[in-house]
N, CA, C and O atoms as a CHARMM CRD file, in Angstrom:
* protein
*
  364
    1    1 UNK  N     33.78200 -22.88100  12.76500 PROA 1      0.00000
    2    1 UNK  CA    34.44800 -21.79400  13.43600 PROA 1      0.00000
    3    1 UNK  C     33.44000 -20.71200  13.81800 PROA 1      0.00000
    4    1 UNK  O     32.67100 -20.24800  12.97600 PROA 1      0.00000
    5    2 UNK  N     33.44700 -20.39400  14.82800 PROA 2      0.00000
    6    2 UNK  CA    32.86500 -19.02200  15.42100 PROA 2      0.00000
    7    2 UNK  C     33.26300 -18.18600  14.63000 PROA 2      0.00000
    8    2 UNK  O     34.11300 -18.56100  13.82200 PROA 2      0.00000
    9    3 UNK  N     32.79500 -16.77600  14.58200 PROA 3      0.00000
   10    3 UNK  CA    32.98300 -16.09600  13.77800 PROA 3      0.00000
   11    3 UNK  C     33.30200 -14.73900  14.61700 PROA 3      0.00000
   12    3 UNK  O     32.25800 -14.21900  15.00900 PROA 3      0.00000
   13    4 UNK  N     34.39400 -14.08200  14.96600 PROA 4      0.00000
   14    4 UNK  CA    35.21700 -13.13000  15.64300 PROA 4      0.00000
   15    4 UNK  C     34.25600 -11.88000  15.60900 PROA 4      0.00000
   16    4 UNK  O     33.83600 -11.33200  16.62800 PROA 4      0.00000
   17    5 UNK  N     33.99500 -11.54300  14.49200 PROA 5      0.00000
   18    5 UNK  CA    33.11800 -10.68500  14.19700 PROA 5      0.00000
   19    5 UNK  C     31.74900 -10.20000  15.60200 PROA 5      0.00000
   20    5 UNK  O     31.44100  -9.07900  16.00700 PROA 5      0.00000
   21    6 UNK  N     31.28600 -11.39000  15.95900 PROA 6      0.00000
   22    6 UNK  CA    30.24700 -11.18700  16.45800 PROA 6      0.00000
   23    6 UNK  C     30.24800 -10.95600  17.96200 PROA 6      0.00000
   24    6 UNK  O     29.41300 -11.00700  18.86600 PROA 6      0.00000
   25    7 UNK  N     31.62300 -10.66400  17.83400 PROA 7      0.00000
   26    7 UNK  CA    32.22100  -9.85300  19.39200 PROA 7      0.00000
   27    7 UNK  C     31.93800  -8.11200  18.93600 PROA 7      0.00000
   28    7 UNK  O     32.31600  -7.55200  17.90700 PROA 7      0.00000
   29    8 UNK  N     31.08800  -7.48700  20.17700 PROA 8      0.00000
   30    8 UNK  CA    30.95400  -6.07700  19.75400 PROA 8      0.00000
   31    8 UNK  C     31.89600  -5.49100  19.85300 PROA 8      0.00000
   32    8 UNK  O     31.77200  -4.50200  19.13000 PROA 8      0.00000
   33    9 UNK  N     32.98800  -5.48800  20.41900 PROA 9      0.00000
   34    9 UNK  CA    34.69800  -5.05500  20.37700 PROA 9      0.00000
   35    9 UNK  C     35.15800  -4.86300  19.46700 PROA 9      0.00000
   36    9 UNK  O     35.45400  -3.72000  19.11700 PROA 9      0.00000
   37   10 UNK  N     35.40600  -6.03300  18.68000 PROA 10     0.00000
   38   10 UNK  CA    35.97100  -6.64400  16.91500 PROA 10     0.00000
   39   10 UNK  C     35.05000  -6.00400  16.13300 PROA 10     0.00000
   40   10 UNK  O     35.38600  -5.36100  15.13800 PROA 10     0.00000
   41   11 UNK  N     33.95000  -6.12000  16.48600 PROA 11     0.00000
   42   11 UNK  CA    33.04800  -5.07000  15.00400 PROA 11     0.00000
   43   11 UNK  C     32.97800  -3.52300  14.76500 PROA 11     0.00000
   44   11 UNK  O     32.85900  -2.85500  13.73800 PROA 11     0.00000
   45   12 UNK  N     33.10400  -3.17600  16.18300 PROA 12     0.00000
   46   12 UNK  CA    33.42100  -1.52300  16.44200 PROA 12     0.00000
   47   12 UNK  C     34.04600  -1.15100  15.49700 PROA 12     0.00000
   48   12 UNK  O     33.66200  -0.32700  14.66700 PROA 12     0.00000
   49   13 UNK  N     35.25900  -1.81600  15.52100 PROA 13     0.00000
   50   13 UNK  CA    36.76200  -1.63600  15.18100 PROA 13     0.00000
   51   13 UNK  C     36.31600  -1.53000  13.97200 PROA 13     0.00000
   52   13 UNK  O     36.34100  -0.36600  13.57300 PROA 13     0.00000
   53   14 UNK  N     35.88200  -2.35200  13.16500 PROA 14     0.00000
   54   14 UNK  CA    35.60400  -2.94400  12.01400 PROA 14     0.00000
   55   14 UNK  C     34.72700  -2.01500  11.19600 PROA 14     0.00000
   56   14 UNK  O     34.76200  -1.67000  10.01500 PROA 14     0.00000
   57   15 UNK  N     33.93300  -1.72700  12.20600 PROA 15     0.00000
   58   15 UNK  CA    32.24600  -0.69500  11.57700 PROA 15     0.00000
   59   15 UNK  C     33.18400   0.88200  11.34700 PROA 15     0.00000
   60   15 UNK  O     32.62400   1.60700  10.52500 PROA 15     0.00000
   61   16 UNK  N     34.02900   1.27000  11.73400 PROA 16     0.00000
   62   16 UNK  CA    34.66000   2.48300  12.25100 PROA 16     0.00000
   63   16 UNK  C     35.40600   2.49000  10.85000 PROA 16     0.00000
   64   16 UNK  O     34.63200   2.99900  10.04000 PROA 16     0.00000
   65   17 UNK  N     36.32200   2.21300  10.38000 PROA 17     0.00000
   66   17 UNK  CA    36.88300   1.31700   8.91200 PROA 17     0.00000
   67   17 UNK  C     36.16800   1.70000   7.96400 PROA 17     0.00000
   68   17 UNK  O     36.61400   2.49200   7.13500 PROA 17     0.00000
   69   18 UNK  N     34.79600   1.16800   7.89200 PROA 18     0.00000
   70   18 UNK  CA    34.20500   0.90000   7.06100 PROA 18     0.00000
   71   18 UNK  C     33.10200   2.36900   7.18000 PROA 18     0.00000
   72   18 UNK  O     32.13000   2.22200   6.43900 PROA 18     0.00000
   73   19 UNK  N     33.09400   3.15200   7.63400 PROA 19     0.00000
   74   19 UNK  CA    32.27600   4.48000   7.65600 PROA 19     0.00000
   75   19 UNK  C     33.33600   5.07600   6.85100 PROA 19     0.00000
   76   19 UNK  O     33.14600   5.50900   5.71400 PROA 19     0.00000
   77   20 UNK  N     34.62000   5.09200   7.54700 PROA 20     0.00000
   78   20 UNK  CA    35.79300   5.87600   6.25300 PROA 20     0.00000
   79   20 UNK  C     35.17200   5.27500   4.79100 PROA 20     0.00000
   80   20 UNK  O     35.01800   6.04800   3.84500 PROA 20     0.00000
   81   21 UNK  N     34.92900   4.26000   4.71300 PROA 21     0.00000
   82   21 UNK  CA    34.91100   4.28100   3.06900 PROA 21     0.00000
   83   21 UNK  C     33.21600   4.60500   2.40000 PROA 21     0.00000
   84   21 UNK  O     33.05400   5.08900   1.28000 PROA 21     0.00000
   85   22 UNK  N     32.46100   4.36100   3.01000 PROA 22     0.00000
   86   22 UNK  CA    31.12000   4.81500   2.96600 PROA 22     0.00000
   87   22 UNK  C     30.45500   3.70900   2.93000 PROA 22     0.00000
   88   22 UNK  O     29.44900   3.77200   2.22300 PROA 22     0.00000
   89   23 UNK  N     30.67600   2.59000   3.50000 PROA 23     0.00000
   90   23 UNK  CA    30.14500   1.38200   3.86900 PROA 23     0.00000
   91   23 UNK  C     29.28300   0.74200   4.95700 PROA 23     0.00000
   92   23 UNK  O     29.39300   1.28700   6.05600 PROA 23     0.00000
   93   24 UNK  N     28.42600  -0.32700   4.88300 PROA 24     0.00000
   94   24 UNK  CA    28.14900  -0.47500   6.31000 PROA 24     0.00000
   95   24 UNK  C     28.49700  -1.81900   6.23000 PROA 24     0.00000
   96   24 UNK  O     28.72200  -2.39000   5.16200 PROA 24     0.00000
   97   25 UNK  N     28.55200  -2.39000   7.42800 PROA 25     0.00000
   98   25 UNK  CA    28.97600  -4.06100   7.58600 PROA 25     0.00000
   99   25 UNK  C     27.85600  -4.69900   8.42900 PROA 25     0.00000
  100   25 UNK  O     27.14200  -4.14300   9.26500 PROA 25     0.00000
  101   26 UNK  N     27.85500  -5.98200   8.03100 PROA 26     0.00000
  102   26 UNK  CA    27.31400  -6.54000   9.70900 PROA 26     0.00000
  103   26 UNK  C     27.75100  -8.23400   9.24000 PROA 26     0.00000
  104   26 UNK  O     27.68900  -8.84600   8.17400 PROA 26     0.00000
  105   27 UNK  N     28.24500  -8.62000  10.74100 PROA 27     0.00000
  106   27 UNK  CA    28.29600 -10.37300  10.90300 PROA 27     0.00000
  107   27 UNK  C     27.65100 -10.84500   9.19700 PROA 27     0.00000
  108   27 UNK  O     26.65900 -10.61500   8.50500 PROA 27     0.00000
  109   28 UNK  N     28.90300 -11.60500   9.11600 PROA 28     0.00000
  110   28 UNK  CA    28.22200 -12.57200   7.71700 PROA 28     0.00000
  111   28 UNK  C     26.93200 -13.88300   8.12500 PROA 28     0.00000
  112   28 UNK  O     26.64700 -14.40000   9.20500 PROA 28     0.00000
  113   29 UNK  N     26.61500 -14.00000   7.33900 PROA 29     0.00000
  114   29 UNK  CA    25.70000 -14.85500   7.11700 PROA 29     0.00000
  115   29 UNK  C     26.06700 -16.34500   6.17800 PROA 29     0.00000
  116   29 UNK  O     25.42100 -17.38400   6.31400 PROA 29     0.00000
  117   30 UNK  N     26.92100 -16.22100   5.48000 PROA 30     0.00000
  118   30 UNK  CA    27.99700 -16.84600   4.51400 PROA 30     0.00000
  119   30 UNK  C     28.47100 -17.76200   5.55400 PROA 30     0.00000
  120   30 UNK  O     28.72500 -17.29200   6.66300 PROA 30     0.00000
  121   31 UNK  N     28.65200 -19.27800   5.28300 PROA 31     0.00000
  122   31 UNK  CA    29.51200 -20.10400   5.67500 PROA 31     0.00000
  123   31 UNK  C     30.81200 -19.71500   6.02600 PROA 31     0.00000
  124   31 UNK  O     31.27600 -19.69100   4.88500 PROA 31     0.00000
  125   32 UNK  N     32.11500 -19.26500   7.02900 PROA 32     0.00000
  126   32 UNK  CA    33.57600 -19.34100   6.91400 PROA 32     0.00000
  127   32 UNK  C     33.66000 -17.78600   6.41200 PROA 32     0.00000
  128   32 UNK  O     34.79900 -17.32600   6.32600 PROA 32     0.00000
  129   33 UNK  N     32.67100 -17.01400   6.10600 PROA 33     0.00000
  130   33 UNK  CA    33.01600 -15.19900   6.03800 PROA 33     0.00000
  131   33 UNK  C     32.95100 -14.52800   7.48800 PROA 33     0.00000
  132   33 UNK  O     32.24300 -14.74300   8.47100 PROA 33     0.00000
  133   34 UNK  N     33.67500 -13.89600   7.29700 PROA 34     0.00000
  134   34 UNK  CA    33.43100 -12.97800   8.75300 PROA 34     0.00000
  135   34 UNK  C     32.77600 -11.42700   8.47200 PROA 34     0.00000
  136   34 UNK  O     32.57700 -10.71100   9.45300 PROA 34     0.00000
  137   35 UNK  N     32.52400 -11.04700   7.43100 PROA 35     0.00000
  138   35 UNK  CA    31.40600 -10.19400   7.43500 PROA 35     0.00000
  139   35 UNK  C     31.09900  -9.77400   6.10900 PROA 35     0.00000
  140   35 UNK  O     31.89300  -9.92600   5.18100 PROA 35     0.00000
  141   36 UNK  N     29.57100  -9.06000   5.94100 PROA 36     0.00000
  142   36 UNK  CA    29.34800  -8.88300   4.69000 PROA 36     0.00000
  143   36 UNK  C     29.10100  -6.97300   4.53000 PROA 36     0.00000
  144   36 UNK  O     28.40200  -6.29000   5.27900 PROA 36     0.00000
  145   37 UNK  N     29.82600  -6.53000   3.45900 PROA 37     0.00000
  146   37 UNK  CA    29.58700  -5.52900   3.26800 PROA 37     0.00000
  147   37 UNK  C     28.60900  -4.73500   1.99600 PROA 37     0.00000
  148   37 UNK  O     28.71900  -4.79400   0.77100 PROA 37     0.00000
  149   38 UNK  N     27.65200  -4.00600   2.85600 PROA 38     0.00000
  150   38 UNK  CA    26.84100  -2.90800   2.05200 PROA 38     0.00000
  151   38 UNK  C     26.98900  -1.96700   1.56600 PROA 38     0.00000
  152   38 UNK  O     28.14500  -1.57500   1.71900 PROA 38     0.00000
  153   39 UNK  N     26.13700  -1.05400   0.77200 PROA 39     0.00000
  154   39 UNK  CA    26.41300   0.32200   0.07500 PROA 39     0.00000
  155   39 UNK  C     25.50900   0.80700   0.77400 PROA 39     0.00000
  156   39 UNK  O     24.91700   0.00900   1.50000 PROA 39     0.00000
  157   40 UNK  N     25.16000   1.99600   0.80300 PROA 40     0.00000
  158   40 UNK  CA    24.26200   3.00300   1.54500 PROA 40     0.00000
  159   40 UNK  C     22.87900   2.61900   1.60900 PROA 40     0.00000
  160   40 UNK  O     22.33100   2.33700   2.67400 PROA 40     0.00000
  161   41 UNK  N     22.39900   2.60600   0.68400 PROA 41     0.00000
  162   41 UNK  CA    20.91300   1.60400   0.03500 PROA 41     0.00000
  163   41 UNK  C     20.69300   0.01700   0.77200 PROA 41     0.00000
  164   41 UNK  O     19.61700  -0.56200   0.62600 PROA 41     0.00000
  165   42 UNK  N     21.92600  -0.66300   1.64100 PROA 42     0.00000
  166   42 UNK  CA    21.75700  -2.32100   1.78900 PROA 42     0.00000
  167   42 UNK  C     21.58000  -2.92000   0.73100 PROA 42     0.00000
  168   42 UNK  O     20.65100  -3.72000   0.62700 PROA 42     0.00000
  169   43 UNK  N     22.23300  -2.72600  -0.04900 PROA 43     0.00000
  170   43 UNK  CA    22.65900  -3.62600  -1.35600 PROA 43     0.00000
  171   43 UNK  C     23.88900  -4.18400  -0.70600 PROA 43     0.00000
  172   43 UNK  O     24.74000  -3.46200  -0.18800 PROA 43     0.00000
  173   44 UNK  N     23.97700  -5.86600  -0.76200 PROA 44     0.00000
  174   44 UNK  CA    25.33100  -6.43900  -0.76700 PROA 44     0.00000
  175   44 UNK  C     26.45200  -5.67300  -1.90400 PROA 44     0.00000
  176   44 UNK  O     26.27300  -5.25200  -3.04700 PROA 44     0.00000
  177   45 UNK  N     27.33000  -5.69900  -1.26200 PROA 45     0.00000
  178   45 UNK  CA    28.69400  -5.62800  -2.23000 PROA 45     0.00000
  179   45 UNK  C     29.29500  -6.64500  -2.32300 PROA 45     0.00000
  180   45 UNK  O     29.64200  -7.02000  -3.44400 PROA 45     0.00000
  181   46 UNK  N     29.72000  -7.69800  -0.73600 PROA 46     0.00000
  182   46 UNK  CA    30.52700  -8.14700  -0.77800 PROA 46     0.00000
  183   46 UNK  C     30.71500  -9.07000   0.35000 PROA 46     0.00000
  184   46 UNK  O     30.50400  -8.52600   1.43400 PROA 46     0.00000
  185   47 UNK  N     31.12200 -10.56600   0.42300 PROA 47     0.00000
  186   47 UNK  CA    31.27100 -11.16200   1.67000 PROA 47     0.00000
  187   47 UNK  C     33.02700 -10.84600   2.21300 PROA 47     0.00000
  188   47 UNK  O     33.85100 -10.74600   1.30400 PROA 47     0.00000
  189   48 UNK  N     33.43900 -10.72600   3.41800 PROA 48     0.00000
  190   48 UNK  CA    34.91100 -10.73800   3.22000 PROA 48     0.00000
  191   48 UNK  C     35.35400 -11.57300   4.35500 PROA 48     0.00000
  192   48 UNK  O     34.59900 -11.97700   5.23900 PROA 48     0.00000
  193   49 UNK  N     36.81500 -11.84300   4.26800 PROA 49     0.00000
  194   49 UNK  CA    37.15400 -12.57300   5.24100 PROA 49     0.00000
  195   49 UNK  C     36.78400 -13.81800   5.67700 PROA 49     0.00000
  196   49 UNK  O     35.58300 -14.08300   5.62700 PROA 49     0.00000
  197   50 UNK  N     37.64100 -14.74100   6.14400 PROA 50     0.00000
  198   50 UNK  CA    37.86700 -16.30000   6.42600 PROA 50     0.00000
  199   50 UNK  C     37.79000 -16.30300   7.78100 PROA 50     0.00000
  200   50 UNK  O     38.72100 -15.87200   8.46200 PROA 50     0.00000
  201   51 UNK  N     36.53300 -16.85100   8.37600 PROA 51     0.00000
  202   51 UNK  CA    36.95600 -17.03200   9.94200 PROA 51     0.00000
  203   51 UNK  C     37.81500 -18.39100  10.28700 PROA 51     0.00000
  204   51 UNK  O     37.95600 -18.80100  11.43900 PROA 51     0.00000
  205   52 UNK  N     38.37500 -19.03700   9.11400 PROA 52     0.00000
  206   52 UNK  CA    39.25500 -20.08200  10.17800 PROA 52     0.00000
  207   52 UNK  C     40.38000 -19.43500   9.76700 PROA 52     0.00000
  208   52 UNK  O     41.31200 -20.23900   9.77100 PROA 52     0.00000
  209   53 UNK  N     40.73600 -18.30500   9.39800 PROA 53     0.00000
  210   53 UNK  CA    41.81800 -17.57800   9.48700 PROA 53     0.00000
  211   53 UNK  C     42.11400 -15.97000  10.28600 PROA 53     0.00000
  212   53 UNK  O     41.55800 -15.15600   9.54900 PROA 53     0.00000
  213   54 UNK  N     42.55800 -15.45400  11.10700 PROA 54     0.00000
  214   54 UNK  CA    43.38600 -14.45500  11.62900 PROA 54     0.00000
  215   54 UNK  C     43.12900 -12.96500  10.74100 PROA 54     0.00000
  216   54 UNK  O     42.87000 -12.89800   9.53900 PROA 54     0.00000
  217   55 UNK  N     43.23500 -12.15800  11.41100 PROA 55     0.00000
  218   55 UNK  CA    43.31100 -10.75000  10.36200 PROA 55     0.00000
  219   55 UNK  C     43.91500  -9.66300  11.32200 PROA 55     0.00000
  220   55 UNK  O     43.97500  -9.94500  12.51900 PROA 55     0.00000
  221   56 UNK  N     44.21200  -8.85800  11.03600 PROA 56     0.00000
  222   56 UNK  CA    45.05300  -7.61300  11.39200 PROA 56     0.00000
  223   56 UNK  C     44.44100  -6.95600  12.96500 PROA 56     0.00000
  224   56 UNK  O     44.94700  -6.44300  13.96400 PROA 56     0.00000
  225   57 UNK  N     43.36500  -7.24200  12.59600 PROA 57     0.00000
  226   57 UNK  CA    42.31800  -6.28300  13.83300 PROA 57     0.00000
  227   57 UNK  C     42.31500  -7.23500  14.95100 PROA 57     0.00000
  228   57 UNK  O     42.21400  -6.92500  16.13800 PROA 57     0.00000
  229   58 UNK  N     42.48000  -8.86700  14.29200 PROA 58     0.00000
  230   58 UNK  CA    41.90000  -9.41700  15.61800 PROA 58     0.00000
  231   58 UNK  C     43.84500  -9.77900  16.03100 PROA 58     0.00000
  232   58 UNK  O     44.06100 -10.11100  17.19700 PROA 58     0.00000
  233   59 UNK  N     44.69400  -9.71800  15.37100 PROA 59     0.00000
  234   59 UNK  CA    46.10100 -10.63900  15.94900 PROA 59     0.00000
  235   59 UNK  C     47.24600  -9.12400  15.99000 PROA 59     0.00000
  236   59 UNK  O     48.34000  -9.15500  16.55100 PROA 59     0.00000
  237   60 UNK  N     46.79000  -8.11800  15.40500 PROA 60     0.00000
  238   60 UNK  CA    47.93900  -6.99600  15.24800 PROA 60     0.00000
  239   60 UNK  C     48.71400  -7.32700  15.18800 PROA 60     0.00000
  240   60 UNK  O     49.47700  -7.12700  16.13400 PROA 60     0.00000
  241   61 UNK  N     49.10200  -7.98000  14.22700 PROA 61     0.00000
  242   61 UNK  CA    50.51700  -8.69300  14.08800 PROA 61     0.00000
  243   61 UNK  C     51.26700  -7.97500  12.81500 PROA 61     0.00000
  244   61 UNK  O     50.81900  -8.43900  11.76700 PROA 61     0.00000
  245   62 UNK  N     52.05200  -7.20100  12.64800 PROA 62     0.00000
  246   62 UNK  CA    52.30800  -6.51500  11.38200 PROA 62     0.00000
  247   62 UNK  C     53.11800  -6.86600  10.55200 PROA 62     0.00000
  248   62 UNK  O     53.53700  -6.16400   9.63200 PROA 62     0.00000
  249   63 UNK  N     53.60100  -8.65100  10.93100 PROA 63     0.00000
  250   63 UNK  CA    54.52600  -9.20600   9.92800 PROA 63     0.00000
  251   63 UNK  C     53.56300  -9.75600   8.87400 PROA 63     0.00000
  252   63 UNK  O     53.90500  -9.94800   7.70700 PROA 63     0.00000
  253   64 UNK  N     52.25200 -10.01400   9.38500 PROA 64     0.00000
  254   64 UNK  CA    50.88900 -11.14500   8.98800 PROA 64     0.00000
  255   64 UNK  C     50.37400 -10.17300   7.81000 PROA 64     0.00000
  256   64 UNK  O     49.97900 -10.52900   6.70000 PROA 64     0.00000
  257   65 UNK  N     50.49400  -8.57500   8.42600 PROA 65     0.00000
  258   65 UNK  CA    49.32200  -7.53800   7.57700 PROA 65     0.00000
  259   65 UNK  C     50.40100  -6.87100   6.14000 PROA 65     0.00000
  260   65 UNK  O     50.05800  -6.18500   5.17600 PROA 65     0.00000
  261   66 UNK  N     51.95100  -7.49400   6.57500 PROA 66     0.00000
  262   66 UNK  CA    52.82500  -6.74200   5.32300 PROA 66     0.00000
  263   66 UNK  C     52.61500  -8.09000   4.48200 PROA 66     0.00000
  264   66 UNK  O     52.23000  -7.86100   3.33500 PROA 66     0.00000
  265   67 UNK  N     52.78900  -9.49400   4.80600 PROA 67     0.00000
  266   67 UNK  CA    52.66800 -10.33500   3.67800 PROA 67     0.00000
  267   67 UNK  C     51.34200 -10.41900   3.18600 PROA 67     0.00000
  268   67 UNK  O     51.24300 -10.62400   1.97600 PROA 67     0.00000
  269   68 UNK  N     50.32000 -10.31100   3.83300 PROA 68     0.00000
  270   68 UNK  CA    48.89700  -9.92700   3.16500 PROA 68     0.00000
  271   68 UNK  C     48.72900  -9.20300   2.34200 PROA 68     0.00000
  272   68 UNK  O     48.00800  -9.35000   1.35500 PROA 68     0.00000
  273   69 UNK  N     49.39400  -8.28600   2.64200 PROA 69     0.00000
  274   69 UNK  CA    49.34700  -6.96100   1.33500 PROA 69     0.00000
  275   69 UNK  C     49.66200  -7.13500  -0.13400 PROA 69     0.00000
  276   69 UNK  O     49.15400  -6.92400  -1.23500 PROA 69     0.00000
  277   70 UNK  N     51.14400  -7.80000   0.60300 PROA 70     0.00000
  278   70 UNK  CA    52.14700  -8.34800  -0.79500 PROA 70     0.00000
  279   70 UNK  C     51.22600  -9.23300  -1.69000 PROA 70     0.00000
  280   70 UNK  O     51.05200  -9.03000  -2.89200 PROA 70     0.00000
  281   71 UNK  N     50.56500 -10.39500  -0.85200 PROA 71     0.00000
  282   71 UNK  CA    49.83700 -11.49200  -1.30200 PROA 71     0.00000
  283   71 UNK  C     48.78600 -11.23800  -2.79800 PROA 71     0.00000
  284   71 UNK  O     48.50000 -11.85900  -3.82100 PROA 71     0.00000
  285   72 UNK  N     48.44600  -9.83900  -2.10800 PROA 72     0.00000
  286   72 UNK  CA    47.14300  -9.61100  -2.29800 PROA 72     0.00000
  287   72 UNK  C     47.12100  -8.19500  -3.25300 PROA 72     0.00000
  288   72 UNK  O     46.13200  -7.55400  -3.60600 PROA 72     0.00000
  289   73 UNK  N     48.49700  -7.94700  -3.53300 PROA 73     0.00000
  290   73 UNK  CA    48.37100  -6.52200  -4.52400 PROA 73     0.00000
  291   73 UNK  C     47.74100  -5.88100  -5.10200 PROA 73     0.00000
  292   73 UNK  O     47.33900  -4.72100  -5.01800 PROA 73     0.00000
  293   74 UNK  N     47.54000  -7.36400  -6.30300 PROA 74     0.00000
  294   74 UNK  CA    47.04500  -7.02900  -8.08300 PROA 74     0.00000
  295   74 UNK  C     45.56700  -6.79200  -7.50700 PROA 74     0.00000
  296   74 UNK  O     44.75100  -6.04600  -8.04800 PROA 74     0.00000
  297   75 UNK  N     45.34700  -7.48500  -6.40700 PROA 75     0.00000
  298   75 UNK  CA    43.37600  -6.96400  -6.30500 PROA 75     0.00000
  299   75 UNK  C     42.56300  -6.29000  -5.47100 PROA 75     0.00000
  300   75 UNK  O     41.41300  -5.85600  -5.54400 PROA 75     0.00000
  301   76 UNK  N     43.69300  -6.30200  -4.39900 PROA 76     0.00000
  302   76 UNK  CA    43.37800  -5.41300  -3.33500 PROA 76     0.00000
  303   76 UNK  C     43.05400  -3.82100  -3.96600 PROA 76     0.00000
  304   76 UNK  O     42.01200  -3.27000  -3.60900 PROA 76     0.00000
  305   77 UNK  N     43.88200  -3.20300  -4.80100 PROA 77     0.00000
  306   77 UNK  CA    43.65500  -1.72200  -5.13400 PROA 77     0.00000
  307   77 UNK  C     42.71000  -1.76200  -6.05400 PROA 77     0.00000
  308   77 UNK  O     42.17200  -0.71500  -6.41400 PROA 77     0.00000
  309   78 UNK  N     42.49200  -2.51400  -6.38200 PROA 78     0.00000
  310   78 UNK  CA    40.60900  -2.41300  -7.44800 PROA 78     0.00000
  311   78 UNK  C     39.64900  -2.43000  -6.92600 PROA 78     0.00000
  312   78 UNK  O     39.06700  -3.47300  -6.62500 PROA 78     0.00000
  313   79 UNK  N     38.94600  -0.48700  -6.51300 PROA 79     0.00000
  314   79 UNK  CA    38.12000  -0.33600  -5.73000 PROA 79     0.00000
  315   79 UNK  C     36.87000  -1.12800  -5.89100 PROA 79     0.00000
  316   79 UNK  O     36.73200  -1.66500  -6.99000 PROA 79     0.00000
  317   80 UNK  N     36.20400  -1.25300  -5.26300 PROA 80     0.00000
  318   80 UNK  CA    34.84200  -1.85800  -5.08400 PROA 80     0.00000
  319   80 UNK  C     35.15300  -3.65000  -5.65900 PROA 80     0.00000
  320   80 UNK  O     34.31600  -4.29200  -6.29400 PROA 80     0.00000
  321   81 UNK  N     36.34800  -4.11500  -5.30300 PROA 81     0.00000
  322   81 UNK  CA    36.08700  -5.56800  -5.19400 PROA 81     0.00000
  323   81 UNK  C     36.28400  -6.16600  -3.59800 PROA 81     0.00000
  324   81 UNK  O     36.87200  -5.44400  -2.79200 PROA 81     0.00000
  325   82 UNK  N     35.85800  -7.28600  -3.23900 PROA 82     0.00000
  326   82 UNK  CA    35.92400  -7.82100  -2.55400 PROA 82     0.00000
  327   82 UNK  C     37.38700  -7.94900  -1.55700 PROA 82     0.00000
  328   82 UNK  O     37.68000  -8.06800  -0.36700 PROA 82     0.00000
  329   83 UNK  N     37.88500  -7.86800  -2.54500 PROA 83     0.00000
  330   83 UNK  CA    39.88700  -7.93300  -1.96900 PROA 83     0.00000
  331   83 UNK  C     39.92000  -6.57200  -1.69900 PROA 83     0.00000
  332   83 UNK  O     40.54600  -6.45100  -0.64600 PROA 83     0.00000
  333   84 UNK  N     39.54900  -5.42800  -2.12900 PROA 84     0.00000
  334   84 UNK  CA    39.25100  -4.13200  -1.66100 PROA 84     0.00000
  335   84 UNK  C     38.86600  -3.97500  -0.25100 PROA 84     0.00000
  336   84 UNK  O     39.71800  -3.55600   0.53300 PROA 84     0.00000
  337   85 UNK  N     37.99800  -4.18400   0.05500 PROA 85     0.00000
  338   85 UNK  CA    37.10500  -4.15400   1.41200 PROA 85     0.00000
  339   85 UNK  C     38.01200  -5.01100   2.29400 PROA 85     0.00000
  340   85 UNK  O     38.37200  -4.49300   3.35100 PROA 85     0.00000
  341   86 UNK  N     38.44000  -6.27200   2.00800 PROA 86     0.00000
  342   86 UNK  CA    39.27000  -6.98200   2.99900 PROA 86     0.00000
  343   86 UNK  C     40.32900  -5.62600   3.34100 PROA 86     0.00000
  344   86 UNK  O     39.84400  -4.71300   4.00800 PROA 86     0.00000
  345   87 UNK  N     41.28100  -5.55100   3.03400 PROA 87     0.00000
  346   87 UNK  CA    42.41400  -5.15200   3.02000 PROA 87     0.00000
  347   87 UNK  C     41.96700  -3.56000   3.80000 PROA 87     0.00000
  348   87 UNK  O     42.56900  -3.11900   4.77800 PROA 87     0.00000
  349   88 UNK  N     40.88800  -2.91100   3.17500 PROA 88     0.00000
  350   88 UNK  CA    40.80400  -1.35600   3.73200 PROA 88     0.00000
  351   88 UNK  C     39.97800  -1.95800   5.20700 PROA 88     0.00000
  352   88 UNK  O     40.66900  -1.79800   6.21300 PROA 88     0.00000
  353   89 UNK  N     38.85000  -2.50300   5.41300 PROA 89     0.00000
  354   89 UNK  CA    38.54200  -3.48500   7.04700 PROA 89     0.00000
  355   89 UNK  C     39.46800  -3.55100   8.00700 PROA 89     0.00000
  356   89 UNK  O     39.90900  -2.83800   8.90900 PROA 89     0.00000
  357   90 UNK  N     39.73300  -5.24600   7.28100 PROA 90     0.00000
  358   90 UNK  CA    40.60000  -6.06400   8.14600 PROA 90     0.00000
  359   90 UNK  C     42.26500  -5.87700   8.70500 PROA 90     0.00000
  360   90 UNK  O     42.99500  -6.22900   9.63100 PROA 90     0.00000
  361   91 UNK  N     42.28700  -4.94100   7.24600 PROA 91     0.00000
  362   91 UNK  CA    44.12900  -5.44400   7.31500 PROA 91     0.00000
  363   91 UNK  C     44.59600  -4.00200   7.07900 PROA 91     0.00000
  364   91 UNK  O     45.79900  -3.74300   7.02900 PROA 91     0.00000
């Protein structure tokens, strides 16, 4: 799978997100991730996202981004994990 990300449109969106939280991103490097996120320093934090799957930014679909949420509760609100960054990004 191509990786959505590496449209400068989709990453804008994406990079813009991720300044709210004090992050930087760029195109993954990871097999099937669609991007990897840094701390201020370029220390990895985190790979996120499935490119053979859909996300909020690229389908705006808001039936897709309420069951994601649900899906994804217990780990999404535990800052600085991986399910963190998806959810504050993508979704």
């Amino acid at each position: 799978m191509k990786n959505p990300y590496l449209n400068k449109e989709n990453l804008k969106k994406a990079q813009a997100k991720a300044t709210k939280l004090g992050v930087l991103i760029k195109p993954s490097t990871r097999k099937y991730k669609k991007l990897d996120v840094f701390n201020k320093k370029l220390k990895k934090i985190a790979s996120i996202g499935d490119t053979r799957y859909t996300d909020f930014i690229l389908s705006k679909d808001k039936k897709k981004r309420e069951l994601y949420k649900k899906r994804h509760q217990k780990t999404r609100v535990k800052i600085g994990t991986p399910s963190y960054y998806a959810d504050k990004i993508l979704w």
